[in-house]
C-alpha positions in Angstrom: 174.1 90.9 67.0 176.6 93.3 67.2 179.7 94.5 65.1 181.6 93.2 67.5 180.1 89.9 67.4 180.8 89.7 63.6 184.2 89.8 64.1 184.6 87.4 66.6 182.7 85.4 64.9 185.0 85.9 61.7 188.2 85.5 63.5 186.6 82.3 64.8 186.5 81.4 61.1 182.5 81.2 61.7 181.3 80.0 58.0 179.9 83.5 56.3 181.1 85.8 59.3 183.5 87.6 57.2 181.3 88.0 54.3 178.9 89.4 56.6 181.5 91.9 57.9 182.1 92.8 54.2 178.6 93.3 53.0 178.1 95.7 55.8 181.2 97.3 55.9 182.1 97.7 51.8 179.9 100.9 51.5 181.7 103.1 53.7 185.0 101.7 52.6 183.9 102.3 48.8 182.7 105.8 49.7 185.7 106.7 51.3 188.1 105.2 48.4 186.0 107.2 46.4 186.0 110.7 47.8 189.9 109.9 47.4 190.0 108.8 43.9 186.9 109.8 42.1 187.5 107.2 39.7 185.3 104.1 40.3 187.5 102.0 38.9 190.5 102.8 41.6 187.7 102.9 44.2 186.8 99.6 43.5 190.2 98.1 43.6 191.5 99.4 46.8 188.2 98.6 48.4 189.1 95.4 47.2 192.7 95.6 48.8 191.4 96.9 52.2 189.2 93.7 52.8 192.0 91.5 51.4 194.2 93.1 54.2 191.5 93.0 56.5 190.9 89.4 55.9 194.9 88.8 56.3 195.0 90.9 59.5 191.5 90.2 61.1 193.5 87.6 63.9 196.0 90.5 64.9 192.9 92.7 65.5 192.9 92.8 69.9 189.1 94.6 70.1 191.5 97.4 72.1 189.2 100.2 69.5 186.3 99.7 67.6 186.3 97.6 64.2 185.2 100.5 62.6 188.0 102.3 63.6 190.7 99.8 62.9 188.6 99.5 59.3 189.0 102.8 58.8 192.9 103.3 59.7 193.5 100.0 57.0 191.5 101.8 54.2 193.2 105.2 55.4 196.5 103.7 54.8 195.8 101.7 51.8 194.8 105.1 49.9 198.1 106.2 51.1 199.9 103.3 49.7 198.0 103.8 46.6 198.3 107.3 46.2 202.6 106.8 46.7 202.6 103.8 44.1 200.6 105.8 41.5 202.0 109.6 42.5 198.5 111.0 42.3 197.5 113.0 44.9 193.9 113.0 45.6 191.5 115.3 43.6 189.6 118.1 46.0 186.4 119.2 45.2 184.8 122.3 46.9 182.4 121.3 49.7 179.1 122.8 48.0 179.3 120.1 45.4 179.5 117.6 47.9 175.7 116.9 48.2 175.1 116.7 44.5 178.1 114.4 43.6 176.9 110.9 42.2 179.0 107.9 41.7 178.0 104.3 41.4 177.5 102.0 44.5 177.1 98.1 43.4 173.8 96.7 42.7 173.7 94.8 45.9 175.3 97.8 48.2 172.6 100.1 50.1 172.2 103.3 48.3 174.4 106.2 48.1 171.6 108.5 49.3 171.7 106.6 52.9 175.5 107.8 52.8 174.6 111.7 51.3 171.7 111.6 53.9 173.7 111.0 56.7 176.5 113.1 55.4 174.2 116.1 55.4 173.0 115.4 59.1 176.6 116.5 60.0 177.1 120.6 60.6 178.9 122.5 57.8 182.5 122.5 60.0 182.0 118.9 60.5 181.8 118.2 57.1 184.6 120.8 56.2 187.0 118.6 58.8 186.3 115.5 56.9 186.8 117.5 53.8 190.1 118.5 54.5 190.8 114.9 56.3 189.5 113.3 53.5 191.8 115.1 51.3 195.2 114.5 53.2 195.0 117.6 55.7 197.3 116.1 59.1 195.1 116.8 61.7 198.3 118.8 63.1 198.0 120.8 60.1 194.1 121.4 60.7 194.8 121.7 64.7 197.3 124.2 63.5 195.1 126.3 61.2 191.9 126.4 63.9 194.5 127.2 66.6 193.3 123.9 68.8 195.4 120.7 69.9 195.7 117.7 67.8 194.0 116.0 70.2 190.8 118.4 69.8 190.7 117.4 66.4 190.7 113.7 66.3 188.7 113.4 69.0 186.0 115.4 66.9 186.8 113.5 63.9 186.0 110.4 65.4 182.8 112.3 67.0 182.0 112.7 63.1 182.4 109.6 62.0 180.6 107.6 64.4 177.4 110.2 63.4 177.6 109.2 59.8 178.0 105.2 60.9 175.3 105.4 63.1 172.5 107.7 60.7 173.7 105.1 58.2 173.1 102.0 60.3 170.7 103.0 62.6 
């Protein structure tokens, strides 16, 4: 079955289709929540937001772009919304510690390794562009700074994040 399949399924209001979704999409969204915050604790909750929104929003979702994509733009803009509510803006950490940064994923979440694995299958620029995305960088702003277009950079980001899906998931 594919992730594509889930969702129709879900927006079908298939008994257990979204909580499949969720069980297979909350890692990534935690992870990413959590490279934003570092606090588990604020993690947790907007993770908790994102599906909440996702759940709200799932019939409005057209399959024009992957789900993972549209997942990722809601949890993208919820960290926004969070970060403008609280005035915090994200903490940045250098890329070395990267690897060797622990936090906790819940008990019945896949491990945090599978994520660090797959993030250190990625080259060191790749990682330095989610780095700087991850940390509020415009991809204008990084386009700008590598002397590329915009659209060089997205494009690549999305190269990167399909890499880290599919060592996590395949």
């Amino acid at each position: 079955m594919t992730a594509n399949d889930d969702v129709v399924r879900a927006q079908n209001g298939e008994a257990g289709a979204f909580d499949a979704l969720y069980q297979k999409h909350y890692p990534l969204v935690y992870w990413r929540c959590y490279k934003a915050f570092h606090n588990k604790e604020d993690a947790e909750d907007v993770s908790q937001d994102v599906f909440m929104k996702v759940f709200s929003q799932l019939s409005h979702f057209r399959h024009e772009s992957n789900f993972q994509t549209w997942l990722f733009r809601i949890t993208s803009n919820q960290i926004r919304d969070r970060d403008r509510k609280t005035r915090r803006t994200p903490v940045s950490e250098p890329l070395e510690d990267f690897h060797i940064q622990t936090f906790t994923v819940p008990p019945d979440q896949f491990a945090h390794t599978q994520v660090q694995e797959a993030f250190g299958k990625i080259s060191e620029s790749e990682q330095l562009l989610v780095k700087q995305m991850s940390n509020g960088a415009s991809p204008e702003d990084i386009a700008e700074n590598a002397g590329c277009k915009k659209r060089s950079v997205t494009t690549k980001f999305g190269k990167i994040r399909c890499k880290v899906y599919n060592h996590i998931y395949n």
